[in-house]
N, C-alpha and C positions, 0 to 999 in steps of 0.2 A: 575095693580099697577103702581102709578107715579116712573117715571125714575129718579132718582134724580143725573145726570151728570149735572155738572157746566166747559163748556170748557173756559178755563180763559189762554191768551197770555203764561203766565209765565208757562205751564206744564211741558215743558222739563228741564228750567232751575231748575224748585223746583225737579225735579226727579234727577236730574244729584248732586244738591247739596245734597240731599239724599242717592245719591249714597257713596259721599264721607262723611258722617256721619255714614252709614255702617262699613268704613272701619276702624275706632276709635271704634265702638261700639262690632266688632267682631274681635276678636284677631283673624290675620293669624296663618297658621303652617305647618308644613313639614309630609315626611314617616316616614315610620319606620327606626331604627336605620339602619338594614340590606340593607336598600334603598333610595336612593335618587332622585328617578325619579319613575314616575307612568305611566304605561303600556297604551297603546291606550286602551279604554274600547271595552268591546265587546256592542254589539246591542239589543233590547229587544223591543214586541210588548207588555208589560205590564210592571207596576210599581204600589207598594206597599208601604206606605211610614210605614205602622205599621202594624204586623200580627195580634197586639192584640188590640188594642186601640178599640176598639167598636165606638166609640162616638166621636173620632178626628182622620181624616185620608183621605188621597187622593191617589184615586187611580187612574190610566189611561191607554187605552188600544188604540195601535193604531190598525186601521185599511183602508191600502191604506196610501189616503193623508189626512186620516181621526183622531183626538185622542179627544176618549171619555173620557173626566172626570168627576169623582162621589168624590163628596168632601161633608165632614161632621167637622162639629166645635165646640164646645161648649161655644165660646165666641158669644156675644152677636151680629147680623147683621141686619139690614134691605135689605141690597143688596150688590151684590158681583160686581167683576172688574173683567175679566179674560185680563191678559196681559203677555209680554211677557219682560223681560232684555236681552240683546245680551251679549256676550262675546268674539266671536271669528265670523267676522275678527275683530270687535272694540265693543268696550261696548256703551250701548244704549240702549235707554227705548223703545219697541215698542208697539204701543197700538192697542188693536184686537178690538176698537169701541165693546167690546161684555161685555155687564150686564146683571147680573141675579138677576132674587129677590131671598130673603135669607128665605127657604121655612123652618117651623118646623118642623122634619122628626120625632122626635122624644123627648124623653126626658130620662135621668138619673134616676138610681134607686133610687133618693134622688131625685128626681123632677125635673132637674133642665134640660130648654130647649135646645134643641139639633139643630143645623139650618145645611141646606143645600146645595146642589143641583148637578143635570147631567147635562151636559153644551157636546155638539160634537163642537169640530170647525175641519171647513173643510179651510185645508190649502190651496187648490187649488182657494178657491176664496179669498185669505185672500191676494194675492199680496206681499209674505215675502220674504227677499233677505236672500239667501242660507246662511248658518252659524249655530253657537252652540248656544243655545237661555237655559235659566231656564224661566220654568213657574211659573205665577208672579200672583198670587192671592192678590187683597185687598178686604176689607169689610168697608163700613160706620153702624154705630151704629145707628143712627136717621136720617130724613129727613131734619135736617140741617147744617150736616159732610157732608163733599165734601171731593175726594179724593184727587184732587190736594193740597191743601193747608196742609193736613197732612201725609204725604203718611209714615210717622213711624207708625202712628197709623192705618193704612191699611194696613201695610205690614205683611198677613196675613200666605200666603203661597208663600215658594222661591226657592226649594230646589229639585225641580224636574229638570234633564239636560238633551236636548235631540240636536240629530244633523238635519237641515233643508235641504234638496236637490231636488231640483225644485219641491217643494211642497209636497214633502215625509217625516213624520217626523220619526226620528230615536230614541228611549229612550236611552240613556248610562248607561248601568254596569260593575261599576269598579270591576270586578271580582281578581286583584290582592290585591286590597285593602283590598278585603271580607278574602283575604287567610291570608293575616300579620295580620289583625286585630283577625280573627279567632287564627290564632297560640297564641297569646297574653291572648285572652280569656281564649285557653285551658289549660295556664298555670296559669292564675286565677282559673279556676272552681279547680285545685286542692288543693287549699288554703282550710283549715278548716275557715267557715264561724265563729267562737266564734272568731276567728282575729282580729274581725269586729265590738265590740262591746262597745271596751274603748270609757268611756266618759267624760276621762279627757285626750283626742286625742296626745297621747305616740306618737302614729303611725303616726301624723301629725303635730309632736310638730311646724314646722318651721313658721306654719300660726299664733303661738301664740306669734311671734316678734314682738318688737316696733320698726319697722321702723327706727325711729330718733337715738334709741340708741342700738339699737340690743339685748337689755337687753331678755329675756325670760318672760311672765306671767306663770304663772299656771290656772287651770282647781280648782278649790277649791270645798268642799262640797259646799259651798254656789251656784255655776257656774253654776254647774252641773243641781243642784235644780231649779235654774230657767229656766235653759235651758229645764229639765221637763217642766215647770209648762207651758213656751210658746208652747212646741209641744202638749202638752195636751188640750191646749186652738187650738191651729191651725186646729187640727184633731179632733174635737168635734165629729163633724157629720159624720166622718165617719164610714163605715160599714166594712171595713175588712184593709187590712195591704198595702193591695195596693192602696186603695182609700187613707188610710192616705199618702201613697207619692203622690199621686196626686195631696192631697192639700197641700202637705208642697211645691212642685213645683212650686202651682200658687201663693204661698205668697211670696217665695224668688224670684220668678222672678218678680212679678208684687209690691215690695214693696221697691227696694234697687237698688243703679244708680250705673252705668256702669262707673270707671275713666279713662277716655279715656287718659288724660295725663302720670296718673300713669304706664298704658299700655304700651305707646311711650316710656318714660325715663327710662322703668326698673326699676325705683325707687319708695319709699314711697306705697305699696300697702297693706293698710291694713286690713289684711285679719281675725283678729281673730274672730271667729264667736259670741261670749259670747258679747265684746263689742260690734261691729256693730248691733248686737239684744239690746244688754241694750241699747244702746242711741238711736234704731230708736223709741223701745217705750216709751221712756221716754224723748224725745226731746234733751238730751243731747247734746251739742255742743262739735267737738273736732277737731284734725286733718284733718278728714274724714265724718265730719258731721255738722250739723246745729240746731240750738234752734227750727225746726220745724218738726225734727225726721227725716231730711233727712240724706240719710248716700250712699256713695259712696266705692266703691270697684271693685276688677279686678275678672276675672274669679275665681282666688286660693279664694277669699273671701265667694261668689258667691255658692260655691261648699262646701268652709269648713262651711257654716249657713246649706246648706241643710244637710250635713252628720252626725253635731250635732243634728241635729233636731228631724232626723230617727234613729240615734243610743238611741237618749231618747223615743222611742218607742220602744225599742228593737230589731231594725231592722239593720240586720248588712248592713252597708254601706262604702266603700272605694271609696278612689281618685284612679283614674286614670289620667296618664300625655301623652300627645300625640298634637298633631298638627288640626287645623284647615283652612280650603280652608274660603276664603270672600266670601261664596255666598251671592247674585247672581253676584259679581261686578265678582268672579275669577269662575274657574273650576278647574280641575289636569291638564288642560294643561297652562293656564295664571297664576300658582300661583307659586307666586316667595318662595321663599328657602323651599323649599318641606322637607328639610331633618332636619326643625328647630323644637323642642321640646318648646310650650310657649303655651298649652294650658289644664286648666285641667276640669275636668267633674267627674263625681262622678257612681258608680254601686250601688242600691241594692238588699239584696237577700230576693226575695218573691215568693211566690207559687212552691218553688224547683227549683227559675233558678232567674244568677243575668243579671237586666234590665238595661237599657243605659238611665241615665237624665242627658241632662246639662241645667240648669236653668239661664245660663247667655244667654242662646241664647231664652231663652224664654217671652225674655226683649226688650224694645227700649229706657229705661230709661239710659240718660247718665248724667254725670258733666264733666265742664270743670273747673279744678282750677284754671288755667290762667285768665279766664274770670269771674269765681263765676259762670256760668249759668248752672241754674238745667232745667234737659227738661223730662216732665212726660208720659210718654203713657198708663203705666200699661201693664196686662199683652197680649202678644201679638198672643202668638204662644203655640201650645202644640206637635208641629212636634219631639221634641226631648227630651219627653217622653215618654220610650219604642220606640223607632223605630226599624223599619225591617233594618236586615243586609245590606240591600241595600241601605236604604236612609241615612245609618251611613256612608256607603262608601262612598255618595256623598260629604262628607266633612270632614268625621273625620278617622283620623292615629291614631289607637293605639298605645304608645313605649311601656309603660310596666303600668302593674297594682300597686299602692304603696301603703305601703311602700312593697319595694322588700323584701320575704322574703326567698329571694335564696343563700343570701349572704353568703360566705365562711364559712367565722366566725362560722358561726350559725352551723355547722356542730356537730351530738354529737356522730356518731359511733366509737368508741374505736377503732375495726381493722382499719377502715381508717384514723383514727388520729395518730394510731403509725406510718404506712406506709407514710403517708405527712410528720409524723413529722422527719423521717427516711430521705426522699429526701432534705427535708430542712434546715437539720442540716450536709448533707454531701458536704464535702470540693468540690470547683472547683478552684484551686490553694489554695492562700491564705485564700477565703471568702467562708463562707457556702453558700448554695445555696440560704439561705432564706435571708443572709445578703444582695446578687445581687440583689434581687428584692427589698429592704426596709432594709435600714440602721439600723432603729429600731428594726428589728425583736427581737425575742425572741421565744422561745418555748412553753413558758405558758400563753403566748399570743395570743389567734388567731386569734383576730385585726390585729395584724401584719403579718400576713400571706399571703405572694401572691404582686403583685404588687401595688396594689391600686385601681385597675380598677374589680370592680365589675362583669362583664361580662367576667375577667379570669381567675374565680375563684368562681363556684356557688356552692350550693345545690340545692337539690329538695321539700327544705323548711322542709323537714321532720327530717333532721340532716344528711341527704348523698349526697357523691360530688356527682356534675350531669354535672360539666363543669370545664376543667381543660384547658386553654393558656397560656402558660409560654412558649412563643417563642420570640427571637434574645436577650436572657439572655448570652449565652456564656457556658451556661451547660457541662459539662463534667461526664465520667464515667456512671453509670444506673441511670435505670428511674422504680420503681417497685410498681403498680398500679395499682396487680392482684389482685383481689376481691371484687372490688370495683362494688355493684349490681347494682346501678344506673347512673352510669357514662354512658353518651351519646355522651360529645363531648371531644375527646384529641387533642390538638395542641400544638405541640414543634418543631417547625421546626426551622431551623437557631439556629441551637446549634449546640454541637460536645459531644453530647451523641453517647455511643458503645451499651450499651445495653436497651432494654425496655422490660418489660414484662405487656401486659394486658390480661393476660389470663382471664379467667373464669369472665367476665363483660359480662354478659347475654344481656345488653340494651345499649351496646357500636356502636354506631351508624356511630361518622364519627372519623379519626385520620388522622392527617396532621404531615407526620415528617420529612417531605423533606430538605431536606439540613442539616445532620446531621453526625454521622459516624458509625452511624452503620453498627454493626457487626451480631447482632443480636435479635430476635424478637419475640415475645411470643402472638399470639393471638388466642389461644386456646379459644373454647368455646363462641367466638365473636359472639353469633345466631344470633344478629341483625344486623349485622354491613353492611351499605350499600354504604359508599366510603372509603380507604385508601389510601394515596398518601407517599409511604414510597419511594421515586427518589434520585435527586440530590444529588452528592457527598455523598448518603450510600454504602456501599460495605457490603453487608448481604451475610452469610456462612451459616446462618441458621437461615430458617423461618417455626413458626408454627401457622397455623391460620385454623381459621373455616373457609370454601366453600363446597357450593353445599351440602348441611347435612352434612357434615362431618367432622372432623381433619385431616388436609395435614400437611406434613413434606417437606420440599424442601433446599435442601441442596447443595451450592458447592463445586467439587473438587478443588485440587489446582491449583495455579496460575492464579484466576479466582471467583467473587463474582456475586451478582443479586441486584436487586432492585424490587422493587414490586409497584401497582397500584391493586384497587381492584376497581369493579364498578357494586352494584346490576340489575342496568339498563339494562346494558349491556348482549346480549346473550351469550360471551365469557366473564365471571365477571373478569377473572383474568390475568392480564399481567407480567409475568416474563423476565425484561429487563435484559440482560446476560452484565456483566461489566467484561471484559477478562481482566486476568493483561497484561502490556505493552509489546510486544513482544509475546504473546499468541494470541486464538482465541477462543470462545467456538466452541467445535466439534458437541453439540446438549447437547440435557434433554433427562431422560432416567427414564423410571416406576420403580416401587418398582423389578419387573420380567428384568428388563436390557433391557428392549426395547425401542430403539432408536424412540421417537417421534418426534424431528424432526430436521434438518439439517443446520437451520435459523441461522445463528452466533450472531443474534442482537436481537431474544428475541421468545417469546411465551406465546401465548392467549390461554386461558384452559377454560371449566367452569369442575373443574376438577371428573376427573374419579376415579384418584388413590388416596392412605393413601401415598405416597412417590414419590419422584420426584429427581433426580439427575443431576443435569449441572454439565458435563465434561468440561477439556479445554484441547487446545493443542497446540502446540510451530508455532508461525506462521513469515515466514523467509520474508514476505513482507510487515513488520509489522513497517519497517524504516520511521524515520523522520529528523535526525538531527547529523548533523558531528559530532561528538565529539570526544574531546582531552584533555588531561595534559590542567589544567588551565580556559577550557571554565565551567563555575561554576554561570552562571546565572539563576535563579528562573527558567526558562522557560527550562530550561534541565536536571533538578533536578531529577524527575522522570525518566525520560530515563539512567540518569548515573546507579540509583538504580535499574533500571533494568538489565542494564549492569552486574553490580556488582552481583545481586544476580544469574542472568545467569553462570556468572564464578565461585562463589563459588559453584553454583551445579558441577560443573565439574573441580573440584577441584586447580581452576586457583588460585584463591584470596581467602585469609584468613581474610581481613580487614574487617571495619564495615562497615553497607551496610548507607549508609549515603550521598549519592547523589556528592559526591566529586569525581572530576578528578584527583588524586592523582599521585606522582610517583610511587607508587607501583600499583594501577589499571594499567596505563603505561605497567608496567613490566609484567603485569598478561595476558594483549593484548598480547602484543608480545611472549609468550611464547604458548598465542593461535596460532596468527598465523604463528606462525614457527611450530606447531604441525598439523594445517590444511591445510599447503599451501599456504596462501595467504601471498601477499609480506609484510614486516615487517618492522612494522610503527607507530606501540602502539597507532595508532589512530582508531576509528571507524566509516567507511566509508561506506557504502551501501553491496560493497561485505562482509567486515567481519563481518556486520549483519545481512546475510542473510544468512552466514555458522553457525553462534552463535545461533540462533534460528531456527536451523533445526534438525531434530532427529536425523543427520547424524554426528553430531558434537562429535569432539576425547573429551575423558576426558585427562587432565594430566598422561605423563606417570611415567615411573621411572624418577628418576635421573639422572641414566646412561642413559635411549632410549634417553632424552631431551639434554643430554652434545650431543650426537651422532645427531641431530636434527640438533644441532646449528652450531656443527664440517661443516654439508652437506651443513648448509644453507649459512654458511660465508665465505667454498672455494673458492676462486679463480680460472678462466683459465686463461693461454696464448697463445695464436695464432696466427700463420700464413696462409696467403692462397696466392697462388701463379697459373697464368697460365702456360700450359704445351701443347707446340707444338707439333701437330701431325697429322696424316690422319683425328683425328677432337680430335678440342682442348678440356682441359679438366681444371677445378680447381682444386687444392689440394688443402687443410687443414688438419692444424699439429697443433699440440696443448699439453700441458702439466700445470702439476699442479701449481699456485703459492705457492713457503714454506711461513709460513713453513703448512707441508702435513699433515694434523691430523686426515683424515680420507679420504677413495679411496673410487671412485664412483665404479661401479657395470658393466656401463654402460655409450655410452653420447648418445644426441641427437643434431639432426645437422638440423638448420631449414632456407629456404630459403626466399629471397622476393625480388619485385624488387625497394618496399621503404623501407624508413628505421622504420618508425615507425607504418607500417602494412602490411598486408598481408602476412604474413609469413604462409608456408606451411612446412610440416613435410618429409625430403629426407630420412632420415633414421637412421639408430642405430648403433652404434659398441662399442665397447668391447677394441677396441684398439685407438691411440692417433693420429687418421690418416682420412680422409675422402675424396674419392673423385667424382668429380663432374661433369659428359662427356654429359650430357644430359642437352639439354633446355638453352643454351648459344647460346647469337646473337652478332656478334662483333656489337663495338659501343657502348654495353649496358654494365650497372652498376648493381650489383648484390650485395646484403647483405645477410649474413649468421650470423647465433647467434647458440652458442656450451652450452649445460652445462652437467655437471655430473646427472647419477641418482642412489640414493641409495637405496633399501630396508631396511628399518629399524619397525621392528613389522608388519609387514604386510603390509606398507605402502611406497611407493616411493618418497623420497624427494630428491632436485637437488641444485645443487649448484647456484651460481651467473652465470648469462648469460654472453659469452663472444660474441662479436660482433666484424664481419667483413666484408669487401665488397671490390670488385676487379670490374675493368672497363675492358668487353673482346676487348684486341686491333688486329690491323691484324695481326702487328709486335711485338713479347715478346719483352722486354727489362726487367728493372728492376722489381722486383714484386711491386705491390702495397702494400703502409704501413696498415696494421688492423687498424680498428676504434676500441679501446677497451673504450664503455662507463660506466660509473660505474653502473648501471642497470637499471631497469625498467623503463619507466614511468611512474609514477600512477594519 
């Protein structure tokens, strides 16, 4: 067969400006809501562009530096182009010099010729610089269609991507895309397909707007009827229900232009299917049309002519809204705002499962209203009827299938409407909880229900919640959302709710409720549930939840809360983080039998064994952070005062409220600590007196009388002298007696020496009497300090009066004695 190549100067320029006629003709688009960037694809030695399509499809198989492609079409060829579009490192047309004639492989059960062919190209002698390339299939019609001069109307097949490396080729699968878009699906396939079958489109009223004045049309008996009478006429010949979407495919795409303006400016897109069918065949001039039955529209139009068309065959059909990649100009790596929703396509449901059409991509017909120019191709492409999961992920993001029929509102279970309507009408200060999320609300209302946001607040389309996010509301008080059968996701985190309970939610999946205040937590019978993150700022005393088959109970003692994390993934699912109150420590978790499982202060990973679990705590004396006193009362020592405080009312210092103040009675409550424990008295709390305060060893308040008898010991007085005494080897005295007035007699003193003044003191000894003295361990020349105090028993315990101090220099010659240093005490 003749070759019918025409190599003509201008090939790259008409491809390049083809290129960017693409990019008007195929609306970009982003991931899924949940994502906004798309994964490196994995690798693959085969591709499938359709499992079912019989009669249109490309498949390729590499092998080496080899890929074999078996391509079938049903549009009309004399000869093929096999080429290739670059993307990555730069866009670029590259040409394989390789044509094939357009063989007749076959034909339709309705007669109609099928063309084809097997094409290997061997990259190793094809000379291609390494990079990301889609295969670039065109087709001329007769022997005097050239490809250069029209390449819209060759631009057959695009949508295969694969990676190039020194003559290796690589196919790409977007294996993350196949997962979002599958999750998407699977929450379509639970839709009752009857949904699907208004034909005066309820479910997609928005396409029935006038543009210019936002007014609404209706869908009329009249509409309706014709809209029959066109799909009745379109789908004459076919033979079953799938052939008729076949042919309502090739007529919307091959019969109605792309507005590529309307697409740019967001504006004027008119899409109602009823019009843009009445004026294409009846020549009507309008808006969006011409006196030669030309009629213009954007994808939304595009999709809403197919879905009236198939719903007037009975066939249930819906919009889907989601994103599309510019093949071949982009990939998922050069395509800009990945995470933008602006593209719609249409499902229907036939032979027991629904199919993927968008018939705006089945087109190269575009308008330009700026310019008036209408550009005709017809139809071009059947790649994205019915295609395989894989050649959908090469360019299309599911968001969600519409209209959504998850939406709160729609909810009709009586026990879960009292229970919502119970949280939503309970106060959090002033305002119900449902007035914080929507001023409007109301209760008989379920419009008004929830924040606005779709997505925090679903059903399962059947009338039961299936999604509940009502987080950084401000909540307070419970949250009670046990029974609830089909709830799967709960998210309240950033509140200052105490209690939740979801018990018995059998398909209760994930729960976020970090940063909240709980107290306490109910997740009984949770069988499914595969992450919790119940952390930040909760203090739980008591948690019940399903793990490892079964119901746990986990409880803490006093002075001392948990937090929990739960992670099916995980060989340890369960993490009990131990939150000790300030001045405490956890001592360990302990089984339902009291056995210490383990010694960790800061938490523990279970996949658990026991029905019961116990965190202990206990008083921990190195547990100091911060001086405090009368008056220091800033934010940042709030906590530690109220521990303070609640420490002294255990032991019956302080009667006040426990309220984070440095007060003068906290003051008063110190000091009567430590003049009962020993430590010097100073109504401050300093390192020592918090590490007597929080030790098991610590005195409670005694009597009246021990405490007057406490203060008698602590606030005595000495006075002394000390004096050298000449002899066969010299010696100090010290004398000493009470200052009045005398309110209470020590027992005993104690007499302590050094040779500084504010260390090293060593203990010489003890008496009973007012006299002391001192023949050993004197050097003349040298300076010696001595400190004297009383000691008393009082309840078992020995407390001492105020230190007296004194210090004598040993000379050769006595003379006068040296004067005492008497300082007034300690210092701390």
């Amino acid at each position: 067969m003749k070759t019918f190549k025409k190599k003509q100067p201008f090939l790259l320029i008409v491809i390049l400006i083809f290129s960017l006629i693409l990019t008007f003709l195929f609306p970009t688009s982003g991931f899924a809501a949940a994502k906004d960037t798309v994964e490196k694809p994995h690798t693959s030695k085969s591709f499938q562009s359709s499992a079912t399509m019989e009669n249109d499809y490309c498949k390729a198989t590499v092998k080496g530096k080899k890929m074999i492609i078996e391509f079938k079409t049903m549009l009309p060829a004399v000869q093929f182009r096999i080429a290739l579009y670059g993307v990555v490192p730069k866009r670029c047309f590259t040409n394989l010099d390789t044509f094939t004639a357009a063989q007749n492989v076959d034909q339709t059960a309705s007669g109609q010729p099928i063309y084809g062919f097997t094409q290997t190209i061997d990259f190793s002698k094809k000379k291609i610089k390494d990079g990301q390339y889609f295969l670039y299939i065109s087709r001329i019609q007769d022997e005097n269609d050239v490809y250069e001069r029209h390449p819209n109307n060759g631009g057959l097949y695009r949508n295969l991507v694969f990676n190039l490396t020194k003559g290796t080729p690589e196919i790409y699968r977007y294996d993350d895309i196949m997962v979002e878009n599958q999750r998407i699906k699977d929450i379509g396939a639970s839709y009752q397909t009857d949904w699907y079958l208004d034909e005066t489109l309820s479910d997609i009223r928005f396409t029935l707007k006038i543009p210019s004045t936002n007014v609404y049309k209706e869908m009329t008996p009249y509409k309706i009827h014709f809209m029959r009478e066109m799909s009745d006429l379109i789908t004459a010949d076919a033979i079953s229900d799938y052939d008729k979407l076949l042919k309502i495919y090739e007529y919307v795409a091959g019969e109605f232009y792309y507005d590529t303006i309307a697409y740019i400016t967001h504006s004027f897109q008119y899409a109602n299917p009823y019009d843009n069918l009445y004026n294409h065949v009846n020549k009507i001039p309008s808006a969006n049309s011409d006196n030669q039955g030309r009629v213009a529209t954007t994808c939304q139009g595009y999709a809403a002519i197919f879905l009236s068309l198939a719903r007037a065959q009975g066939i249930p059909t819906r919009f889907v809204f989601g994103h599309r990649a510019s093949s071949p100009l982009n990939n998922w790596e050069t395509e800009q705002n990945i995470g933008k929703k602006d593209h719609w396509w249409v499902e229907s449901y036939v032979d027991g499962r629904w199919i993927f059409i968008d018939p705006t991509i089945g087109t190269s017909n575009k308008y330009n209203k700026n310019t008036g120019e209408w550009q005709y191709y017809g139809l071009c492409s059947y790649t994205f009827f019915d295609p395989s999961d894989e050649q959908i992920a090469v360019s299309h993001i599911y968001h969600n299938i519409y209209p959504e029929k998850r939406f709160g509102y729609l909810i009709t279970d009586q026990y879960e409407i009292s229970k919502l309507a119970a949280f939503l009408n309970a106060k959090t200060g002033n305002l119900s909880n449902g007035k914080i999320m929507n001023s409007n609300y109301t209760q008989w209302d379920k419009t008004t229900w929830g924040d606005g946001f779709k997505a925090n607040f679903m059903t399962n389309a059947y009338g039961k919640t299936s999604q509940i996010q009502w987080s950084n509301k401000g909540f307070q008080g419970s949250a009670d959302f046990s029974g609830f059968k089909e709830l799967k996701l709960f998210s309240m985190h950033h509140n200052k709710l105490e209690h939740v309970d979801l018990s018995n939610c059998p398909n209760l999946e994930t729960i976020r409720l970090y940063n909240n205040n709980l107290k306490s937590i109910s997740l009984e019978n949770t069988k499914q549930l595969k992450t919790a993150n119940i952390t930040t700022d909760n203090r739980l005393k008591d948690a019940r939840l399903y793990a490892n088959h079964k119901n746990i109970h986990i409880y803490a003692g006093n002075n001392g809360a948990f937090q929990l994390k739960y992670d099916a993934k995980n060989t340890k699912k369960l993490e009990v983080i131990f939150k000790a109150d300030i001045g405490y420590k956890a001592s360990g978790i302990y089984n339902g039998g009291g056995k210490k499982l383990t010694s960790n202060s800061s938490g523990y990973c279970t996949n658990p064994d026991f029905h019961n679990y116990e965190i202990r705590f206990e008083l921990n004396p190195n547990s100091y952070c911060y001086y405090l006193y009368e008056g220091r009362n800033d934010a940042i020592y709030f906590s530690y005062i109220q521990a303070v405080q609640k420490r002294l009312k255990e032991l019956d210092y302080y009667n006040g409220s426990i309220d984070g103040i440095y007060s003068a009675a906290l003051t008063e409550a110190v000091e009567n600590f430590q003049h009962v424990n020993g430590i010097t008295t100073t109504g401050k709390i300093g390192i020592n007196t918090w590490r007597v305060l929080f030790n098991i060893s610590a005195k409670k308040m005694p009597t009246d009388k021990i405490m007057e008898q406490i203060k008698a010991i602590h606030n005595q007085h000495i006075i002394g002298e000390i004096a050298q005494v000449k002899g066969k080897k010299d010696k100090v005295v010290l004398t000493w007696q009470l200052k009045k007035p005398i309110n209470i007699k020590p027992d005993s003193y104690q007499i302590w020496k050094s040779t500084k003044f504010d260390s090293g003191y060593r203990k010489l000894g003890s008496t009973e009497k007012c006299r002391f003295i001192n023949a050993s361990n004197l050097k003349k020349g040298y300076r010696y300090y001595y400190k004297i105090r009383g000691l008393k028993d009082i309840n078992g315990k020995d407390y001492h009066t105020q230190w007296e101090y004194l210090d004598i220099k040993i000379l050769s010659k006595i003379s006068k004695p040296a004067t005492p240093s008497n300082p007034d005490g300690e210092k701390v």
